[in-house]
C-alpha positions in Angstrom: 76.7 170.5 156.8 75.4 170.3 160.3 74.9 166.4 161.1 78.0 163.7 160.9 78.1 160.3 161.1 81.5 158.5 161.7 83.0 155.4 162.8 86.8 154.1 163.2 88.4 150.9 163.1 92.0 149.4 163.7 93.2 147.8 160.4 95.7 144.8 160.7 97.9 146.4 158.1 100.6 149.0 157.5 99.6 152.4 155.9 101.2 152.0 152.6 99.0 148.5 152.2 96.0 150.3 153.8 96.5 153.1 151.4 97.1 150.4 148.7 93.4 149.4 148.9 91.8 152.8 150.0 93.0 154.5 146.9 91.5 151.9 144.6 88.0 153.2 144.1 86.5 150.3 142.5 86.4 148.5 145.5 83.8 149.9 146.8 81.0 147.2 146.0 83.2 144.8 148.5 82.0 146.4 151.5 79.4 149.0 151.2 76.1 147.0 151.8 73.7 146.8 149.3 76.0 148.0 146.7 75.8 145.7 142.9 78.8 147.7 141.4 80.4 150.3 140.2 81.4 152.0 137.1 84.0 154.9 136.6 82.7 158.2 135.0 84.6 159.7 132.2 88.2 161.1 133.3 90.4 160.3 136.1 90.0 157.1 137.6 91.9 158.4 140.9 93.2 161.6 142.6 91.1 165.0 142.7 88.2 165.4 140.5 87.8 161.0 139.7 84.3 160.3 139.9 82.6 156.8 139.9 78.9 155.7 140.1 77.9 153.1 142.1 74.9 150.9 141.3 72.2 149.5 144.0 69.7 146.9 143.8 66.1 147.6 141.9 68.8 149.9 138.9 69.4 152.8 141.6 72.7 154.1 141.1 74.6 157.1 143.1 77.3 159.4 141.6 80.9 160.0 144.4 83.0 162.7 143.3 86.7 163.2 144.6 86.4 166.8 146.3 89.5 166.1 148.7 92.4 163.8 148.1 95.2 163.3 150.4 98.2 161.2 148.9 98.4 158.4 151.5 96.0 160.0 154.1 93.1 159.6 152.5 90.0 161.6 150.9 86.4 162.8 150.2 83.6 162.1 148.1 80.7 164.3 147.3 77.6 162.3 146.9 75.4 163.1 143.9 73.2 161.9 141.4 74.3 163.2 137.7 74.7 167.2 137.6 71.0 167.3 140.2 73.1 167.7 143.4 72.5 165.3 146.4 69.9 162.6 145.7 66.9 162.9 148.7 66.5 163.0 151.5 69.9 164.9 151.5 70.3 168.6 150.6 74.3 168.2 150.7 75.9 165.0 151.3 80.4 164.0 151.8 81.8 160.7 152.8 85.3 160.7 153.9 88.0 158.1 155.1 90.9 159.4 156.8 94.1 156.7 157.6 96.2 157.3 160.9 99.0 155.2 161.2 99.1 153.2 164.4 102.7 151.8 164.7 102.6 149.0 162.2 99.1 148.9 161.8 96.6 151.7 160.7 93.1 153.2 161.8 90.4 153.9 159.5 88.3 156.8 159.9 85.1 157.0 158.1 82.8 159.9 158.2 79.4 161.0 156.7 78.6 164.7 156.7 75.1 165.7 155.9 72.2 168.2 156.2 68.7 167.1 155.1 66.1 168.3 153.2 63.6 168.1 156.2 66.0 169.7 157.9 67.2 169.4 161.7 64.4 167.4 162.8 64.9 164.7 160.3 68.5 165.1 160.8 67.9 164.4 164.6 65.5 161.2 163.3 67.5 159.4 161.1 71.0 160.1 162.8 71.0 156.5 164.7 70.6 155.0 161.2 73.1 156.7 159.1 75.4 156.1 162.4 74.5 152.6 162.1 75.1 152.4 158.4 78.8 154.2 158.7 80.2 151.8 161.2 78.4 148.4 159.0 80.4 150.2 156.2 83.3 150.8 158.5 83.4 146.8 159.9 82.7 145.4 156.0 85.7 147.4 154.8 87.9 146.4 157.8 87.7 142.7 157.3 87.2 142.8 153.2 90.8 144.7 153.4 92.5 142.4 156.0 90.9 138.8 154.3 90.2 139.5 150.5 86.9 138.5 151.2 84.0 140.8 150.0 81.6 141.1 152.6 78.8 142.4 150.5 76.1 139.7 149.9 74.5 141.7 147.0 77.6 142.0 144.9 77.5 138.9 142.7 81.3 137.9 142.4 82.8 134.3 143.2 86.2 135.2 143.4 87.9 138.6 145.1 90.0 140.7 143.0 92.2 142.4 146.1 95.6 141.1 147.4 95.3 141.1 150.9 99.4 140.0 151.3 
């Protein structure tokens, strides 16, 4: 996949408590924008091969498949809708996040690799907004994880569910 969009961000917490939250896939909602939920497909709920489907606004919904995972380090989803392959405009679509410890604290890493179905000239026109879109994602999870807080207007919840000691 030729184009990549990625972002990093210092999180105030160790790596086992980063890790804590990053490995929870239903979490999700809390800080990708315009996200409603998320729903677990049949199987594993985490590790290699887990797979979720998250839901949008207007009944869209998106299928992430576990294609890497990393105890502790982190892992990669491959984005598809049902068995159809990448939903459009993409031809192939991954998003990763990657953990580095930082003393005490931890960076994030978050990275989108894609190629598009109108290929390198479309890549080369939308790559300030899917740049833009990683590092909103990137900055939502960072202070969802360190406050609790979800950070995600369009997911209806009045309480969080995360511990953020």
């Amino acid at each position: 996949m030729p184009a990549i969009a990625s972002h990093s961000v210092h999180l105030d917490l160790t790596p086992s408590a980063a890790w804590a939250k990053l490995r929870d896939l239903s979490l999700a909602p809390h800080y990708v924008p315009g996200l409603t939920g998320c729903q677990f497909n049949p199987g594993s709920t985490e590790g290699l091969s887990a797979s979720r489907r998250v839901f949008r606004k207007g009944g869209q919904y998106l299928d992430e498949s576990v294609m890497q995972w990393q105890e502790g380090i982190g892992f990669r989803l491959m984005l598809h809708k049902d068995s159809n392959g990448s939903p459009f405009p993409f031809r192939e679509a991954s998003f990763s996040y990657a953990l580095q410890p930082e003393g005490n604290a931890t960076r994030i890493t978050l990275q989108m690799n894609y190629s598009l179905r109108g290929g390198r000239l479309m890549e080369w026109l939308l790559a300030k907004a899917f740049n833009k879109v990683v590092r909103q994602i990137a900055e939502n999870l960072k202070a969802y994880y360190e406050t609790g807080r979800t950070q995600n207007p369009d997911l209806a919840v009045s309480t969080s569910s995360i511990d953020v000691a």
